[in-house]
C-alpha positions as CSV (number, residue, x, y, z in Angstrom):
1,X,21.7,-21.4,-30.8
2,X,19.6,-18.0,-29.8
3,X,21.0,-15.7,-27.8
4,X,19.1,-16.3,-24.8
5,X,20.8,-20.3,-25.1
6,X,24.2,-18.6,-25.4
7,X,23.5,-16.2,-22.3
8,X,23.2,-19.3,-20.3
9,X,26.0,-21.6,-21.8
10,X,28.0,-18.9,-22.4
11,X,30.8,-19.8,-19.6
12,X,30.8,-23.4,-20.2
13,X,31.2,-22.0,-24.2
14,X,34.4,-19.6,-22.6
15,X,36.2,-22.9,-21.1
16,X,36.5,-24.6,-24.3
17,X,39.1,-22.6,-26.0
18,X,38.1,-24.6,-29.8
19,X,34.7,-23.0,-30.0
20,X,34.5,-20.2,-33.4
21,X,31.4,-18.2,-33.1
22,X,29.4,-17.4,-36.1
23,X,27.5,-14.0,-35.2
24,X,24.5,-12.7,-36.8
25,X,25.8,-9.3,-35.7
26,X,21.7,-7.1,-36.6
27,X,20.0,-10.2,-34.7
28,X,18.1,-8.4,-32.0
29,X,14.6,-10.2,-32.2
30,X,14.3,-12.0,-29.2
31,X,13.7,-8.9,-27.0
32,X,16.3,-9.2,-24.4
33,X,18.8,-6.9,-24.9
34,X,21.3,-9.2,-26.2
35,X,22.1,-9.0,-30.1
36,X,25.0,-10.1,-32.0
37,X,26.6,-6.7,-31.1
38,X,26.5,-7.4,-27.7
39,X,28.1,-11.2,-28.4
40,X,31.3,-9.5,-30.2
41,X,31.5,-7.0,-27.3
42,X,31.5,-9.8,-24.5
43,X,34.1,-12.3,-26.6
44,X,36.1,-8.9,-26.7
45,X,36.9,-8.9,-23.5
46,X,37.9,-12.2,-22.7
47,X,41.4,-12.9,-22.3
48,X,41.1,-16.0,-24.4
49,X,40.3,-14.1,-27.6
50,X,38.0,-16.6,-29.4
51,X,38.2,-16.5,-32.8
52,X,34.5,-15.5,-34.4
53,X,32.8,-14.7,-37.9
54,X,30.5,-11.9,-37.8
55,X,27.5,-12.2,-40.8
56,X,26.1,-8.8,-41.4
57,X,23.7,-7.6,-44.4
58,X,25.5,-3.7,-44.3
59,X,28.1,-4.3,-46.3
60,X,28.9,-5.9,-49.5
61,X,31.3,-8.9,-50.2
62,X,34.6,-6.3,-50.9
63,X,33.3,-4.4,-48.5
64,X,33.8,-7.0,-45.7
65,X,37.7,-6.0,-44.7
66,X,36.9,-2.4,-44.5
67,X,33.5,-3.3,-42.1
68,X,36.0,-5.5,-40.4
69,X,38.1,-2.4,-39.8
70,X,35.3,-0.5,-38.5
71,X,34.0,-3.0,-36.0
72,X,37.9,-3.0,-34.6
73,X,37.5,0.6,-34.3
74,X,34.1,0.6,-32.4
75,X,35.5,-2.1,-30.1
76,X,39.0,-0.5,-29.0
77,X,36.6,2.9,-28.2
78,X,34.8,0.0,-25.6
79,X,38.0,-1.3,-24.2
80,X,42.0,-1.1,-23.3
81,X,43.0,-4.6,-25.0
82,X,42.9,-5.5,-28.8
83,X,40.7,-8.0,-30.2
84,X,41.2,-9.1,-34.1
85,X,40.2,-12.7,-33.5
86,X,37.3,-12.1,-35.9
87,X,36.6,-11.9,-39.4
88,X,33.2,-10.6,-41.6
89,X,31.3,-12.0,-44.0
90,X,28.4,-10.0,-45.8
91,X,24.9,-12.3,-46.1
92,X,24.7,-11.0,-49.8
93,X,27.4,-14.0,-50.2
94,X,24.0,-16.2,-49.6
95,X,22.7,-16.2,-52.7
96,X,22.3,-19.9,-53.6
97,X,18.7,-21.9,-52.4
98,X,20.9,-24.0,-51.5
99,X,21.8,-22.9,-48.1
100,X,24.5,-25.6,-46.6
101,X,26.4,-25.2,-49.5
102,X,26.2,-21.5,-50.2
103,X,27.0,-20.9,-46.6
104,X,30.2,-23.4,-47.1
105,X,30.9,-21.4,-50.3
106,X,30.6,-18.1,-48.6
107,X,32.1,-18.6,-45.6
108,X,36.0,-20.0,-46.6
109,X,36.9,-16.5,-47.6
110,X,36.3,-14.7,-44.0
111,X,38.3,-18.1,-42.3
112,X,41.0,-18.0,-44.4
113,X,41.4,-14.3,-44.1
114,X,40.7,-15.4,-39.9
115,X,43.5,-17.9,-40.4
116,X,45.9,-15.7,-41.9
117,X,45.4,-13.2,-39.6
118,X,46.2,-15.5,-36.8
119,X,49.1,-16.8,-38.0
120,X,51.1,-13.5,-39.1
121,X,50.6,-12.5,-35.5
122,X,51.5,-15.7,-34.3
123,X,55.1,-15.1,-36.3
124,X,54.6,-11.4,-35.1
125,X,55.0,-11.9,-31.8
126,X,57.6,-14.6,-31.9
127,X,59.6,-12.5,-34.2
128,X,59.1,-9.5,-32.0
129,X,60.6,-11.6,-29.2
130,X,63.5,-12.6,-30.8
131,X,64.4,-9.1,-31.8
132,X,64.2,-7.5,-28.3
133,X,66.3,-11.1,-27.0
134,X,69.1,-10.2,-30.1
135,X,69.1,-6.7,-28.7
136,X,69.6,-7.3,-25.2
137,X,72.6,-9.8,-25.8
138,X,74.0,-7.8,-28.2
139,X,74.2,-4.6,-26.0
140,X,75.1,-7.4,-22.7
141,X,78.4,-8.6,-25.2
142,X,79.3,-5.0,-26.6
143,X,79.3,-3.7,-22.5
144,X,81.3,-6.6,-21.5
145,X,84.0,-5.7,-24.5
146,X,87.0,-4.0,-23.4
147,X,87.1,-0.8,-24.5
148,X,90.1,-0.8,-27.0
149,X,88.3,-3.9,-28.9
150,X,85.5,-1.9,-29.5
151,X,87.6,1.0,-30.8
152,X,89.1,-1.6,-33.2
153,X,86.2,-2.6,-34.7
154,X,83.9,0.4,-34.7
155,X,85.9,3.5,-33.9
156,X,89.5,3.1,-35.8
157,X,88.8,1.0,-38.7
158,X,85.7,3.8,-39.8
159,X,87.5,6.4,-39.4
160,X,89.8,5.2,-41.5
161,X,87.5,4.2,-44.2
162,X,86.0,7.3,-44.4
163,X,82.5,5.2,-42.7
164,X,80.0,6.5,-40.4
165,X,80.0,5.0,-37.0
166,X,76.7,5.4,-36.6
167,X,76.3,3.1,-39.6
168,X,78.5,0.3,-38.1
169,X,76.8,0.1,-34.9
170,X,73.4,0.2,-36.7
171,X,74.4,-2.8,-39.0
172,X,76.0,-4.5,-35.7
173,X,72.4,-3.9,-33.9
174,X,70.3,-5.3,-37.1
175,X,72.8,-8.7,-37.4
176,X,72.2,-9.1,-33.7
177,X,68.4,-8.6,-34.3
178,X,68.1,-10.5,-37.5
179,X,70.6,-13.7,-35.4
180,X,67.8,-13.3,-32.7
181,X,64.8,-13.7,-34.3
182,X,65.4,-16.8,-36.4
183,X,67.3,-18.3,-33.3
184,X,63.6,-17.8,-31.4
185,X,61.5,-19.1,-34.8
186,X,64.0,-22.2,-34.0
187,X,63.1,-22.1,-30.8
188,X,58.5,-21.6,-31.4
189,X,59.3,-25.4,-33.3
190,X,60.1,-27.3,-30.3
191,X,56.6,-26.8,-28.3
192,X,53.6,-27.0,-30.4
193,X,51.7,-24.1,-28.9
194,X,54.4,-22.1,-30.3
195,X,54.9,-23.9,-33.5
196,X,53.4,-22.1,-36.4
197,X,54.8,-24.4,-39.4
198,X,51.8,-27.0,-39.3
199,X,49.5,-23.8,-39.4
200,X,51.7,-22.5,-42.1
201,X,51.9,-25.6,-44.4
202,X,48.0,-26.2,-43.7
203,X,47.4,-22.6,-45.5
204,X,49.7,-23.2,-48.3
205,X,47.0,-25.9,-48.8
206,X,44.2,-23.4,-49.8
207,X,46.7,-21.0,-51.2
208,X,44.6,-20.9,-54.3
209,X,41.3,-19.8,-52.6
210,X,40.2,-16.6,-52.8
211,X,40.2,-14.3,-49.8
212,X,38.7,-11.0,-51.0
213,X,37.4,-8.9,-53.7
214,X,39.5,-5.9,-52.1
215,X,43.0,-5.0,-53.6
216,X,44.3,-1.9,-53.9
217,X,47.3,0.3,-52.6
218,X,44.8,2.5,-50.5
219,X,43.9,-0.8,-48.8
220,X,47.1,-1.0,-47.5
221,X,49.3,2.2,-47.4
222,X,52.0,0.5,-44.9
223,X,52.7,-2.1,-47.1
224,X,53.6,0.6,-49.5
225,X,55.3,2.6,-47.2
226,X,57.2,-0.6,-46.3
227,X,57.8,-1.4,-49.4
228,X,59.5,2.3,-50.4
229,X,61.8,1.9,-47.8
230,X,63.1,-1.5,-48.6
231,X,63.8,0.2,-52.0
232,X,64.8,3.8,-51.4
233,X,66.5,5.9,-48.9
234,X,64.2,9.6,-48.0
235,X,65.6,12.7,-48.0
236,X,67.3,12.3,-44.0
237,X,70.2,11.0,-46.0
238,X,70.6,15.5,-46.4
239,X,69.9,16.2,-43.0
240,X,72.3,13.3,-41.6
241,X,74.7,14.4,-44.3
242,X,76.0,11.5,-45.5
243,X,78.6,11.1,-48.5
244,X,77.5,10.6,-51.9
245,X,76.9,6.9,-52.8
246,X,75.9,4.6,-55.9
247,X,72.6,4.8,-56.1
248,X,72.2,8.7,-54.6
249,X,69.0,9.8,-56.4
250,X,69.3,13.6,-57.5
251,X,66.2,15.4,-59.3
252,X,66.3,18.8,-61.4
253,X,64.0,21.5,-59.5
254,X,60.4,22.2,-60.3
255,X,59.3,18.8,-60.5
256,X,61.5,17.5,-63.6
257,X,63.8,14.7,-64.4
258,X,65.0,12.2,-61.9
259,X,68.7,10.9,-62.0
260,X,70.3,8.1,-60.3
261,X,74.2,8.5,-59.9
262,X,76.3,5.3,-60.8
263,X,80.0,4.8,-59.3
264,X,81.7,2.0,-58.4
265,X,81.3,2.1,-54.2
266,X,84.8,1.9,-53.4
267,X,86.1,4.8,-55.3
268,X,83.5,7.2,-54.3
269,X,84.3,6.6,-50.6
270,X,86.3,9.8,-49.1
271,X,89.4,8.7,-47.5
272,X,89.7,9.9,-43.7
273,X,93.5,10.7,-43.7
274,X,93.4,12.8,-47.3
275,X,90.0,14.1,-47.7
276,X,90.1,12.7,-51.6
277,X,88.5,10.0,-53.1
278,X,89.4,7.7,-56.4
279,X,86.6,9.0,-58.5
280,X,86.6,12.2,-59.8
281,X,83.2,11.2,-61.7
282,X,80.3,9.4,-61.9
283,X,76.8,8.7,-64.1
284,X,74.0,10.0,-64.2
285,X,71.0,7.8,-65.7
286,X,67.4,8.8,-65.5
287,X,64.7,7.0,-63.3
288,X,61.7,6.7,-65.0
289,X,58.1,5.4,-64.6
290,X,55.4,3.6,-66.7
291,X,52.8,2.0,-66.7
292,X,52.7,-2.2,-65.4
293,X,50.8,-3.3,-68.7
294,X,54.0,-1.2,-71.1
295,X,56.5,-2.6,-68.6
296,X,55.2,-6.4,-68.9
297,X,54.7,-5.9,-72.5
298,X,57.9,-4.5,-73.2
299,X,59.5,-7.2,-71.3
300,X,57.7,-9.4,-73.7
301,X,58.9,-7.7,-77.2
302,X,62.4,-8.1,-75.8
303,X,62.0,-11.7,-75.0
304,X,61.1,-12.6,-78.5
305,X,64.0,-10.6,-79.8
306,X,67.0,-12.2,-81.9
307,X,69.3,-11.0,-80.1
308,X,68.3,-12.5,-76.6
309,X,71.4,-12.8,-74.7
310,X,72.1,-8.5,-75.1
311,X,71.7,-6.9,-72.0
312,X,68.7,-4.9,-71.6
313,X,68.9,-1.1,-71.7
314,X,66.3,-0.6,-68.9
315,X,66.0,-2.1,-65.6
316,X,62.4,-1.7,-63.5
317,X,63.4,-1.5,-60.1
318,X,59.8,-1.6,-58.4
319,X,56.7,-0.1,-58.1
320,X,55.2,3.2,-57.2
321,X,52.0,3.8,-55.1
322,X,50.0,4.8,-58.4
323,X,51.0,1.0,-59.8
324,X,53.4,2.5,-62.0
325,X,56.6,0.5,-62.6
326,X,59.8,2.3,-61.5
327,X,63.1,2.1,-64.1
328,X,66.2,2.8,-64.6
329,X,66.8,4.1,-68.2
330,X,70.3,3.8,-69.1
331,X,69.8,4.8,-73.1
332,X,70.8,8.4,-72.0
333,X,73.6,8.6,-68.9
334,X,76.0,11.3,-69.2
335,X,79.3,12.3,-67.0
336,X,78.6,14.1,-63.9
337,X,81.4,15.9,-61.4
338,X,81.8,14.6,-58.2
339,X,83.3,17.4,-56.6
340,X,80.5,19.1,-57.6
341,X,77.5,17.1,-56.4
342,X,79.6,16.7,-53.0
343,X,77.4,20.6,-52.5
344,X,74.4,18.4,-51.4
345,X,76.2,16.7,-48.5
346,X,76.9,19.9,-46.6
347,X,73.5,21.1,-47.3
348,X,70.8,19.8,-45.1
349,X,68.3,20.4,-47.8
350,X,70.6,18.3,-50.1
351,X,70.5,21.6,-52.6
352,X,73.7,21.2,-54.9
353,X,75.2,25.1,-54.2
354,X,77.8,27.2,-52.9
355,X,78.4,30.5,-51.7
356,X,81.7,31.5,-51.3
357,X,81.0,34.3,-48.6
358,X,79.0,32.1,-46.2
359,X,79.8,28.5,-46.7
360,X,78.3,25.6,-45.1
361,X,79.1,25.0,-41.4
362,X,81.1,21.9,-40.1
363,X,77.4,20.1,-39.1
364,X,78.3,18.0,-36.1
365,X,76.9,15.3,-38.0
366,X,79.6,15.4,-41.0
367,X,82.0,12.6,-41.1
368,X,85.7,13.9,-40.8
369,X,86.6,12.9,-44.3
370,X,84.1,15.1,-45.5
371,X,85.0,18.0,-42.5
372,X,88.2,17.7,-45.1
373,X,86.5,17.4,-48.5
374,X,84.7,21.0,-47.6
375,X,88.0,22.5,-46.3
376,X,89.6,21.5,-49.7
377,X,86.8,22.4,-51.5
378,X,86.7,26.2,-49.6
379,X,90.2,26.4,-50.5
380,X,89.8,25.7,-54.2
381,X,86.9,28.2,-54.9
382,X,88.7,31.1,-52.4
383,X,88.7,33.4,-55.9
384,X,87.4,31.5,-58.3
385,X,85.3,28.3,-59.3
386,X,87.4,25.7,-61.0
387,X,85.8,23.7,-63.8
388,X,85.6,20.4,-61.6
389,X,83.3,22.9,-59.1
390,X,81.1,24.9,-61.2
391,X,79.8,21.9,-63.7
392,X,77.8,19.2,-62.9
393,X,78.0,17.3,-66.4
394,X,80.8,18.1,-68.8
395,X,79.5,16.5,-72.0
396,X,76.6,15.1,-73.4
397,X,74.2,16.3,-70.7
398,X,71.6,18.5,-70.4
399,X,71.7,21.9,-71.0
400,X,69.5,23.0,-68.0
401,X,71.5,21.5,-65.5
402,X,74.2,24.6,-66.0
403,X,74.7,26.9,-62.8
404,X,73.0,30.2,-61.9
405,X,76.3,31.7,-60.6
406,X,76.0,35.1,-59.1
407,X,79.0,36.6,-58.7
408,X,78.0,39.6,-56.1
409,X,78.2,36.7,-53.2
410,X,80.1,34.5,-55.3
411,X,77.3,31.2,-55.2
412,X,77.0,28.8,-57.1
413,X,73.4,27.9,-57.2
414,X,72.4,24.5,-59.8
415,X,69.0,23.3,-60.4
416,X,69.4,20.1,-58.8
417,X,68.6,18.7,-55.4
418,X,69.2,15.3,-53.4
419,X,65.9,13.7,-52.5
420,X,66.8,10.4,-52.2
421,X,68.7,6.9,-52.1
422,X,68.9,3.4,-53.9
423,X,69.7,0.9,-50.7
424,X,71.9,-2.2,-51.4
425,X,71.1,-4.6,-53.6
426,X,69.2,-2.2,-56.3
427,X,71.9,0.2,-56.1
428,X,74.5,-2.0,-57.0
429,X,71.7,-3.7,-59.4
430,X,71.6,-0.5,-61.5
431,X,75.4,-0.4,-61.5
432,X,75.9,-3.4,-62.6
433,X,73.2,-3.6,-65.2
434,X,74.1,-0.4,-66.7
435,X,78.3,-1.5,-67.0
436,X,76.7,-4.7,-69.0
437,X,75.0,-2.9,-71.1
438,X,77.8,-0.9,-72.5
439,X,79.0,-3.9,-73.8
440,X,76.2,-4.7,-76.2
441,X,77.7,-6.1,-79.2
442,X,76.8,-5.1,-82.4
443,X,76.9,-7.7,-85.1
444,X,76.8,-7.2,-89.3
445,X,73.4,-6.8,-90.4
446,X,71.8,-9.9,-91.3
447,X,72.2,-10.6,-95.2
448,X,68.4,-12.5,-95.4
């Protein structure tokens, strides 16, 4: 159809809400003003958002997302709404005499990515309902409470656990959000305008065609960024000073070694009524990187190993933005004092020091146990540090993690700073993986 046809069709086209438009987006030979630009420009703006697939000659085959990216960009400059309902395909994909079946060929990619697209939104948004309905019943059911069950169940029980209640009623919120968007994906199933599943299992179909030449971590930052913080905890653990936990990731300053501190949970949470906790110490083991191709191939060597059933000695954890494989390397943990690394909670910069003459302030955000913990610890090092306060690894560990103490001001400075948290399950992951593999068992050398 020429463009002048599609100027005159074009709102018997609009009614008919199964149309896809395949653009020539340069065409601009008939004269009239009306090119393919001006076609994406108009479907833009209709509150139907038909779905289109814009051929173009300026960009390559994996360059097609990023074109894709900057035809968005020029179109929300033109108007208030979003429109995504389109996907690119470069011409270069026409390289076949052939035409009918090159263009079959070369145009799956662009639909599938145009289908997939579609579809995550389609979740999107159904999702994105259910979360704000979880939200609003949860906050209707926790206003209708009476006051002293709340207490219970929030106030009382973490402050005597030693919790944060600004943890509980986060985790209360998420259950509440997580309950309310899979009761509304239950809910998209029983009208089929909403239902997504056909669409879903209809794509699982052509899961094995390929939908672009592009793939890289600059393609997709966010995912990355999503990604890290599925994993690991920032640095606001320091400024929210929370309370050491397994899985608190400490590194030695000017760039060097990474640690990640293993405890068993429950005796490194500081008791509200004493100010103490069971554990006394904990283990450091370093967090490491390489490369995917050692990791998979030192998965590999282990596999074909006699001794299959030993547990491993490193555990990759995930992936960095560089592609580099993320590990826990549990060949060299050493001791570590608790009492010691407690400096980086009452530090907002998570630095692990001390100064005697001008301690850390009470922050408004420190839990009461640890209000404690810092009295205690004040008391303790009034005259002078005791050994469980001026070491952070006893023996076996590294020489360089000893204490620039200057006793003028009385601080305790160490080279060692909080930047960081395992979240739950790797934490515990680690843990348990590294208690398993003190248990390798060492048999008699093989006689043949």
């Amino acid at each position: 159809m020429s463009f002048g046809a599609w100027n005159a069709a074009k709102s018997q086209l609009e009614a008919d809400h199964q149309v896809l438009y395949l653009i020539d987006f340069e065409n601009k030979k008939e004269g009239n003003g009306i090119g393919g630009d001006k076609v994406l420009e108009h479907l833009a703006t209709l509150d139907s958002s038909p779905f289109s697939v814009v051929f173009t000659h300026v960009c390559s085959p994996d360059q097609e997302q990023s074109k894709a990216t900057d035809f968005y960009t020029e179109l929300q400059q033109q108007k208030a709404n979003s429109y995504r309902r389109f996907s690119v395909m470069s011409k270069k994909r026409l390289s076949s005499n052939d035409e009918l079946n090159a263009l079959d060929s070369a145009i799956a990619p662009p639909l599938k990515r145009l289908a997939i697209g579609h579809t995550y939104r389609r979740i999107a948004d159904v999702c994105l309902a259910g979360f704000h309905k979880g939200t609003a019943h949860a906050l209707d059911q926790l206003d209708a409470m009476p006051v002293s069950e709340m207490y219970r169940a929030i106030f009382e029980r973490t402050w005597t656990e030693g919790a944060s209640e600004v943890d509980v009623i986060c985790r209360v919120m998420n259950v509440a959000q997580r309950k309310g968007m899979f009761d509304e994906i239950v809910q998209s199933t029983r009208t089929k305008s909403t239902n997504f599943f056909p669409t879903l299992k209809a794509l699982r179909c052509v899961a094995d065609l390929p939908i672009s030449e592009e793939h890289s971590p600059e393609t997709a930052p966010y995912i990355f960024e999503l990604h890290d913080a599925e994993i690991f905890d920032s640095e606001i653990i320091n400024s929210m000073h929370l309370p050491l936990s397994c899985g608190d990731i400490f590194q030695k300053s000017n760039n060097g070694p990474k640690f990640i501190l293993l405890a068993p949970p429950c005796d490194l949470m500081v008791r509200t009524d004493t100010g103490e906790r069971n554990a006394t110490e904990g283990v450091f083991v370093l967090l490491k990187t390489r490369s995917a191709g050692e990791a998979k191939e030192e998965n590999a060597q282990a596999q074909r190993q006699a001794d299959k059933n030993a547990p491993p000695k490193k555990l990759n954890i995930g992936k960095n933005q560089n592609g580099e494989v993320l590990f826990a390397d549990f060949y060299e943990p050493f001791s570590v004092s608790l009492n010691t690394l407690d400096y980086c909670v009452w530090n907002a910069d998570g630095a692990v020091k001390f100064n005697k003459t001008t301690p850390p302030r009470e922050s408004g955000m420190l839990l009461e146990a640890l209000a404690k913990r810092l009295k205690i610890a004040k008391a303790k090092c009034e005259n002078t540090f005791p050994l469980e306060y001026r070491a952070v690894c006893f023996v076996g560990g590294p020489s360089d993690l000893q204490p620039r103490e200057q006793p003028p001001n009385g601080e305790m400075v160490f080279p060692l700073k909080r930047i960081g948290r395992l979240r739950s399950p790797y934490a515990e992951a680690v843990l348990n993986e590294y208690l398993a593999s003190l248990g390798r068992p060492a048999f008699e050398h093989s006689l043949f």
